[in-house]
N, CA, C and O of each residue as an XYZ file, in Angstrom:
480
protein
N     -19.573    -45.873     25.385
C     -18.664    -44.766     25.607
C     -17.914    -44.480     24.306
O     -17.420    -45.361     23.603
N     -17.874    -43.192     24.056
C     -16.988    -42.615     23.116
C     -15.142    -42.948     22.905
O     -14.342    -42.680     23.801
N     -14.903    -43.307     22.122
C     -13.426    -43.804     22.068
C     -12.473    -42.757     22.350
O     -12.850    -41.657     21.945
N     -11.334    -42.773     22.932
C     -10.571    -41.594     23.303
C      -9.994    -40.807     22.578
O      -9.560    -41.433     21.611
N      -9.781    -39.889     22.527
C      -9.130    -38.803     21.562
C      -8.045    -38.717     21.271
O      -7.550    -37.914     20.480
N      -7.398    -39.749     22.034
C      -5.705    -39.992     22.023
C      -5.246    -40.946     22.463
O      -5.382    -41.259     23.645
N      -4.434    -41.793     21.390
C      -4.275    -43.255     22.028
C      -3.161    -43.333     22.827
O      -2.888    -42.153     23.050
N      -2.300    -44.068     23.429
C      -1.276    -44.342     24.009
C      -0.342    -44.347     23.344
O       0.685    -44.135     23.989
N      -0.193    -44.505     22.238
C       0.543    -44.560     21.152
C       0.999    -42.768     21.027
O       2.134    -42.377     21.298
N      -0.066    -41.895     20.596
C      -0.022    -41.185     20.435
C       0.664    -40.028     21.592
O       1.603    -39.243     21.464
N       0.155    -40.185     22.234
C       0.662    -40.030     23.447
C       1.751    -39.505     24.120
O       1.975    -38.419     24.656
N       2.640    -40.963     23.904
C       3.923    -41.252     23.581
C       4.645    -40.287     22.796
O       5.470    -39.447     23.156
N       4.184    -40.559     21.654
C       5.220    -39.699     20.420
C       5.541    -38.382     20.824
O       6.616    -37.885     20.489
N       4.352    -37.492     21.816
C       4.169    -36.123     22.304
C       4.942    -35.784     23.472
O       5.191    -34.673     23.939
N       5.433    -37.460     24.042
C       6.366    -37.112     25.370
C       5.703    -37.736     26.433
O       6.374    -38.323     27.282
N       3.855    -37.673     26.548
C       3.690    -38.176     27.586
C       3.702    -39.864     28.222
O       4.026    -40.798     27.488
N       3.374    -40.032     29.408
C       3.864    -41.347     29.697
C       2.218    -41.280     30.783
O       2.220    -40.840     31.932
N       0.974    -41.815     30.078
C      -0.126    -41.984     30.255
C      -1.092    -43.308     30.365
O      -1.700    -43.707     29.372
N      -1.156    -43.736     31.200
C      -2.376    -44.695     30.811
C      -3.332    -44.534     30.456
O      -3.884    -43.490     30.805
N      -4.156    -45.613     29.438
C      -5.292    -45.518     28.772
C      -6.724    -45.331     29.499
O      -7.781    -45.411     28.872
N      -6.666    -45.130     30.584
C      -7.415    -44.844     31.231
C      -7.636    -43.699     31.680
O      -8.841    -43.462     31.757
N      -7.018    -42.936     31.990
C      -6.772    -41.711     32.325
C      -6.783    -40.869     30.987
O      -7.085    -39.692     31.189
N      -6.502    -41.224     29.544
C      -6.437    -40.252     28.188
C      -8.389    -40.819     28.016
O      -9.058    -40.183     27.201
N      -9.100    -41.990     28.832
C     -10.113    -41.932     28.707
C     -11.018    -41.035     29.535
O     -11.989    -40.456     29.046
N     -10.528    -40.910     31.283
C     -11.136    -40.241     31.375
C     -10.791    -38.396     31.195
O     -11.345    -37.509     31.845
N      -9.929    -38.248     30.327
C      -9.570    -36.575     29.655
C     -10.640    -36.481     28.633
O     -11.227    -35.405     28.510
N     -10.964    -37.516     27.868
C     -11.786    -37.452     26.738
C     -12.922    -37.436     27.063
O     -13.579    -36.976     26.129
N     -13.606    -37.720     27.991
C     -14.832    -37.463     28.299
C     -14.802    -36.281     29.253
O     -15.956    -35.958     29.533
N     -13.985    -35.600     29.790
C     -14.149    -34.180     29.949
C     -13.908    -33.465     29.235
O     -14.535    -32.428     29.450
N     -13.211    -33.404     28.308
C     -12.979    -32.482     27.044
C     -14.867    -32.649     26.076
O     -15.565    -31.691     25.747
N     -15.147    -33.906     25.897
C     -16.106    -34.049     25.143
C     -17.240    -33.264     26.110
O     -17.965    -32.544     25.423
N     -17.513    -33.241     27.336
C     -18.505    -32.401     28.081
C     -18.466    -31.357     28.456
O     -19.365    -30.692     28.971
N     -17.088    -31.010     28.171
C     -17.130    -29.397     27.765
C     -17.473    -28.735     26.018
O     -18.251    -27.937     25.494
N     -16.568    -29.468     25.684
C     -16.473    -28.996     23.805
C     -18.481    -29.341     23.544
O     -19.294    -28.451     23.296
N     -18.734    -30.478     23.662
C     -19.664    -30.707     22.944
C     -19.374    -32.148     21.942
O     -18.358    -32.255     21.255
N     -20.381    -33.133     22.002
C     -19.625    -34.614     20.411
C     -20.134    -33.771     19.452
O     -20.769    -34.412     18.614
N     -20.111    -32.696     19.262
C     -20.517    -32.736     17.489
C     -19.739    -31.809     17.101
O     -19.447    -31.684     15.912
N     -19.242    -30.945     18.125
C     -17.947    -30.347     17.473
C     -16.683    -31.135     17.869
O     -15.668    -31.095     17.173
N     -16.767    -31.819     18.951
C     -15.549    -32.988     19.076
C     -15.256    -33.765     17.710
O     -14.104    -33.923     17.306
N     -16.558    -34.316     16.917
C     -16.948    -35.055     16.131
C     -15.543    -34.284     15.095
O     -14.412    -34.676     14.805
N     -16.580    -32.656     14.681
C     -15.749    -31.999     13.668
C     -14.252    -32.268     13.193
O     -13.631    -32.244     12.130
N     -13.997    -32.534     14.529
C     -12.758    -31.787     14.770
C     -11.382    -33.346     15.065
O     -10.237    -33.287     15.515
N     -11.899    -34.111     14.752
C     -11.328    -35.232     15.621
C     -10.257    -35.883     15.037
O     -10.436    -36.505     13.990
N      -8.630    -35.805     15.824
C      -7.684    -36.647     15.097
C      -6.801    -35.447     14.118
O      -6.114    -35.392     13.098
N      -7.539    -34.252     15.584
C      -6.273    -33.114     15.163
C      -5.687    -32.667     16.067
O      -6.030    -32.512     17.239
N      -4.257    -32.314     15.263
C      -3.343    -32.530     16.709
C      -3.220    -31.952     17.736
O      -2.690    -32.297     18.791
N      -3.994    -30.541     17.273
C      -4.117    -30.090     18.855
C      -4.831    -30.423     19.881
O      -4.578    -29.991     21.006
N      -6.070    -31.444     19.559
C      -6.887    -31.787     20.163
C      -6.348    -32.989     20.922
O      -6.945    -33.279     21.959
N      -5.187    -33.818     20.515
C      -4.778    -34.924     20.457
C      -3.715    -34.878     21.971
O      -3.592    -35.554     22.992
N      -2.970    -33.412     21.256
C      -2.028    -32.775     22.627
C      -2.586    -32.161     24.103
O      -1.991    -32.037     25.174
N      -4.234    -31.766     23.645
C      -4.740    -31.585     24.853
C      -5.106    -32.661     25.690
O      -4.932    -32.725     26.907
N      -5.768    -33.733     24.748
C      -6.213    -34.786     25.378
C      -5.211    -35.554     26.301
O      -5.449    -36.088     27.384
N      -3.822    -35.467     25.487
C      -3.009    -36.431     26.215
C      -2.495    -35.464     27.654
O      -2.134    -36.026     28.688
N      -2.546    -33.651     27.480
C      -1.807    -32.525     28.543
C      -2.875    -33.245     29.910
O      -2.472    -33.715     30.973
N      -4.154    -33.137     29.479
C      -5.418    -33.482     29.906
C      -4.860    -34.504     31.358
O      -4.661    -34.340     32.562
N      -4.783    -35.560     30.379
C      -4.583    -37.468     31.146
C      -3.297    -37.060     31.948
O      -3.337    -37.386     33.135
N      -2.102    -36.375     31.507
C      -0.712    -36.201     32.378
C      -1.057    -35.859     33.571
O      -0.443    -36.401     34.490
N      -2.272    -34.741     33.945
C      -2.617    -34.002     34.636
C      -3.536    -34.641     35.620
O      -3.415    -34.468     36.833
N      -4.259    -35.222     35.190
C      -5.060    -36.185     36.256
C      -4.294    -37.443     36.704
O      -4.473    -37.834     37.857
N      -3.485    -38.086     35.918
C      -2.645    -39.036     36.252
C      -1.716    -38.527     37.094
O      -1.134    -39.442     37.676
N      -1.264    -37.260     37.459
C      -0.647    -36.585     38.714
C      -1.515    -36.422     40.064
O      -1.087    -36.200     41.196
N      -2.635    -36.563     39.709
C      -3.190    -35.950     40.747
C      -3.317    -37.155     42.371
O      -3.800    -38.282     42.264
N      -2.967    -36.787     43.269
C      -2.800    -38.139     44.043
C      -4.127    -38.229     44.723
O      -4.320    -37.210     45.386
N      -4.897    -38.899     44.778
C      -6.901    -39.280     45.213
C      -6.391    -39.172     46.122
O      -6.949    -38.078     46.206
N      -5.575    -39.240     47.364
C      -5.602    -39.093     48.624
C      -5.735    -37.536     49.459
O      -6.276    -37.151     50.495
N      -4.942    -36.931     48.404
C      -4.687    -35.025     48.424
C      -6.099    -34.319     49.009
O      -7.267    -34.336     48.621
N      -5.379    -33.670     50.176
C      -7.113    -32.743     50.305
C      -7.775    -31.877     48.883
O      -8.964    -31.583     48.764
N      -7.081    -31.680     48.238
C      -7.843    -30.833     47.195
C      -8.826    -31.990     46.108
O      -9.867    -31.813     45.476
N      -7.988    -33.098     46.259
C      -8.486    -34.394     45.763
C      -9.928    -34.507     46.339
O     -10.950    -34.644     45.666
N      -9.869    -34.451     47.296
C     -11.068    -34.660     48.044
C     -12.019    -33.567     48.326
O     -12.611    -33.483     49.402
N     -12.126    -32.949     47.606
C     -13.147    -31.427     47.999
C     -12.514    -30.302     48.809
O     -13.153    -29.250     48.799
N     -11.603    -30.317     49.372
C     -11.161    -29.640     50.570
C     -10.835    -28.456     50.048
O      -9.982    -28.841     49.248
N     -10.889    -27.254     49.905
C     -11.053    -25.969     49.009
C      -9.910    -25.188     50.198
O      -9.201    -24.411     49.558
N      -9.702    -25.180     51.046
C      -8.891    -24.660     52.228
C      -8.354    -25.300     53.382
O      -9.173    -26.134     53.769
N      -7.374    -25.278     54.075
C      -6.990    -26.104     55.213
C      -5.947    -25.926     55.965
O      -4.807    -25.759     55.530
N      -6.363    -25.956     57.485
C      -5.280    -24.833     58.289
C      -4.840    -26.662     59.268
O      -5.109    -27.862     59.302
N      -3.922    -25.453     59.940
C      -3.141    -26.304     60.996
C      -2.292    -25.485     61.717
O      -1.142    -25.339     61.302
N      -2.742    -24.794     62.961
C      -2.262    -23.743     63.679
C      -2.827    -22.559     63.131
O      -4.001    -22.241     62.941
N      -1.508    -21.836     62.868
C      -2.071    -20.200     62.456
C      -1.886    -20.271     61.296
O      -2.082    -19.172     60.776
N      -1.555    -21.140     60.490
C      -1.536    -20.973     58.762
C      -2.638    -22.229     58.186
O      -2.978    -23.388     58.425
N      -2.967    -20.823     57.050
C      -3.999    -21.428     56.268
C      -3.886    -21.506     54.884
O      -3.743    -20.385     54.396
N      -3.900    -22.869     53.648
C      -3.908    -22.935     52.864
C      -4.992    -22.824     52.059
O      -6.024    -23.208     52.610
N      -5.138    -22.387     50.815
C      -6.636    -22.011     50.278
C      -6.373    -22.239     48.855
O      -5.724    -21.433     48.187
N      -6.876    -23.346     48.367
C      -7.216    -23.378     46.675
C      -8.138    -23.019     45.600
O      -9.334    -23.263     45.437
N      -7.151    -22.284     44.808
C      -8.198    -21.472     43.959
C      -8.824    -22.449     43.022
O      -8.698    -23.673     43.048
N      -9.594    -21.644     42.100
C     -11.494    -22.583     41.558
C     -10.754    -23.409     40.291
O     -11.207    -24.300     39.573
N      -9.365    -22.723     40.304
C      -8.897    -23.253     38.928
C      -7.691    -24.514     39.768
O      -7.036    -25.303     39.087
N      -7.644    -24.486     40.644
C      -6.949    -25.969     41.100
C      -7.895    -26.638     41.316
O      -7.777    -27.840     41.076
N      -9.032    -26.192     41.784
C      -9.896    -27.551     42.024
C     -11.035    -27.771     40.478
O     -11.980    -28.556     40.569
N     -10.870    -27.258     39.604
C     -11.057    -27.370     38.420
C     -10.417    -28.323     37.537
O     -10.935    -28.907     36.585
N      -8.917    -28.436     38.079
C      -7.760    -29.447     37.491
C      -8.094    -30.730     38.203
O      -7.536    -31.747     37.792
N      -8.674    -30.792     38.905
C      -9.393    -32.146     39.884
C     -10.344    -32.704     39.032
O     -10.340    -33.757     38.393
N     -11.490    -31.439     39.185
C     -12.944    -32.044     38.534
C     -13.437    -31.765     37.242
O     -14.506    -32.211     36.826
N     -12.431    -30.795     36.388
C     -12.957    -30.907     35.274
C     -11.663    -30.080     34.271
O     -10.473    -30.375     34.385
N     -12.067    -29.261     33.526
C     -10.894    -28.663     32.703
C     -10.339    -27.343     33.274
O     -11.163    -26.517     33.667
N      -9.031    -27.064     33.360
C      -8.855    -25.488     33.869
C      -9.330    -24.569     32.918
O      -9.930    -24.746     31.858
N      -8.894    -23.405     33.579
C      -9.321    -22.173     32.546
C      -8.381    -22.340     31.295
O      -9.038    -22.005     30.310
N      -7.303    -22.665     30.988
C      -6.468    -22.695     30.040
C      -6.695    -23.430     28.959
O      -6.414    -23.069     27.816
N      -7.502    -25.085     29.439
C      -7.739    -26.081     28.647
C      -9.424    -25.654     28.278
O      -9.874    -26.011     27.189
N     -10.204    -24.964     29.143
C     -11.112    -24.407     27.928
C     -10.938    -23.315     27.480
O     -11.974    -23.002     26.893
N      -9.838    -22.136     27.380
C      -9.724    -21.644     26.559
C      -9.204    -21.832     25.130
O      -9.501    -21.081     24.201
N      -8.217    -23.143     25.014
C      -7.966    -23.934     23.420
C      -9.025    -24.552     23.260
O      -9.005    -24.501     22.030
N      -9.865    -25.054     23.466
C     -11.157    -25.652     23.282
C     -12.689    -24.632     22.615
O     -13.689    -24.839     21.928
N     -11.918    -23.288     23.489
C     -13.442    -22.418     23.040
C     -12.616    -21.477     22.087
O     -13.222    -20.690     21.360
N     -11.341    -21.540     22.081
C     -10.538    -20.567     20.570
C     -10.662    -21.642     19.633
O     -11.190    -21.217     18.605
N     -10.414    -22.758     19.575
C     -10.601    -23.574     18.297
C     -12.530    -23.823     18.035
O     -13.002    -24.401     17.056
N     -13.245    -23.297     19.034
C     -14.697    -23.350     17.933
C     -14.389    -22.062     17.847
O     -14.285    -21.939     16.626
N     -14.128    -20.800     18.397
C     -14.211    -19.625     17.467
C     -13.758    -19.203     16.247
O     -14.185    -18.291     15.539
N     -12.644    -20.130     16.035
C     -11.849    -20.161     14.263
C     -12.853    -21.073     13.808
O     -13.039    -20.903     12.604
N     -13.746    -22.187     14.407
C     -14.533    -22.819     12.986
C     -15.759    -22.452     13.037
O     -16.445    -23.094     12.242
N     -16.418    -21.572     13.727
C     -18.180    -20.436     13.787
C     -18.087    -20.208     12.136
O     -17.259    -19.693     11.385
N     -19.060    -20.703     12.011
C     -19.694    -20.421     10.429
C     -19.440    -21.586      9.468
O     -20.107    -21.924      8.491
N     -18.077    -22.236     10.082
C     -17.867    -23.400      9.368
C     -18.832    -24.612      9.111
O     -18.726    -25.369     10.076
N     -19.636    -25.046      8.290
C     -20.733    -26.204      8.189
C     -20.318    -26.921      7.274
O     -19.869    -26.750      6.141
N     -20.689    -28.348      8.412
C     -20.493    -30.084      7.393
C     -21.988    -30.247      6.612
O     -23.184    -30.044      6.819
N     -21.350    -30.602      5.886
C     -23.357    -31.137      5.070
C     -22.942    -32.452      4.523
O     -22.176    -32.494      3.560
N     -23.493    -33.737      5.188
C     -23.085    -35.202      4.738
C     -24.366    -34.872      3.532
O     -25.439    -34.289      3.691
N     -23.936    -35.324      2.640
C     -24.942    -35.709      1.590
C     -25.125    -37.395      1.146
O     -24.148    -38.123      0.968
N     -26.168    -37.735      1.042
C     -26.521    -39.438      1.284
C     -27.046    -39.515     -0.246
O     -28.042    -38.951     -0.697
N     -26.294    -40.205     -0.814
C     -26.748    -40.686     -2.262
C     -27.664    -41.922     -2.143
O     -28.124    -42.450     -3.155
């Protein structure tokens, strides 16, 4: 497994109050959205660092017991009905619309940008 994008340490300094487990599993949804080779690019910058940790706050809220936790997309009881949109249950299972939109604006500022390792 890929090392996390944000340590606990780091974390911290930004405000949040995260376990390392949870900034691990942010980093492997950020990395399966972004892509490792532009993750790669890009790694141990701070915005990436602040998402990773917004990321872990956000799942570390989330309570596994919660119907939305559990697939439940809608849910009544009498005459009222609750209904969650694609972007709450997105904050469950993967990134919202917000967290891939800093993710897909920071590759659109580096399109065209190329690494060339050269091996002596």
């Amino acid at each position: 497994m890929a090392p996390a994008l944000c340590t606990p340490e780091q974390a911290t300094a930004l405000g949040y109050d995260v376990p390392a487990t949870f900034l691990a599993r942010a980093s492997v949804r950020i990395r399966s959205y972004a892509g490792d080779s532009f993750i790669d690019s890009v790694d141990g910058q701070d915005w990436l660092i602040e998402l990773t940790a917004g990321v872990a706050q956000r799942l570390a809220g989330i309570d596994p017991e919660s119907a939305l936790a559990q697939g439940v997309t809608s849910e009544g009881a009498g005459g009222e009905t609750v209904s969650y949109g694609a972007d709450a249950w997105a904050g469950v299972s993967a990134l919202t619309r917000s967290e891939q939109g800093v993710l897909d604006a920071q590759r659109r500022r580096r399109r065209g940008i190329r690494v060339i390792h050269m091996v002596a």
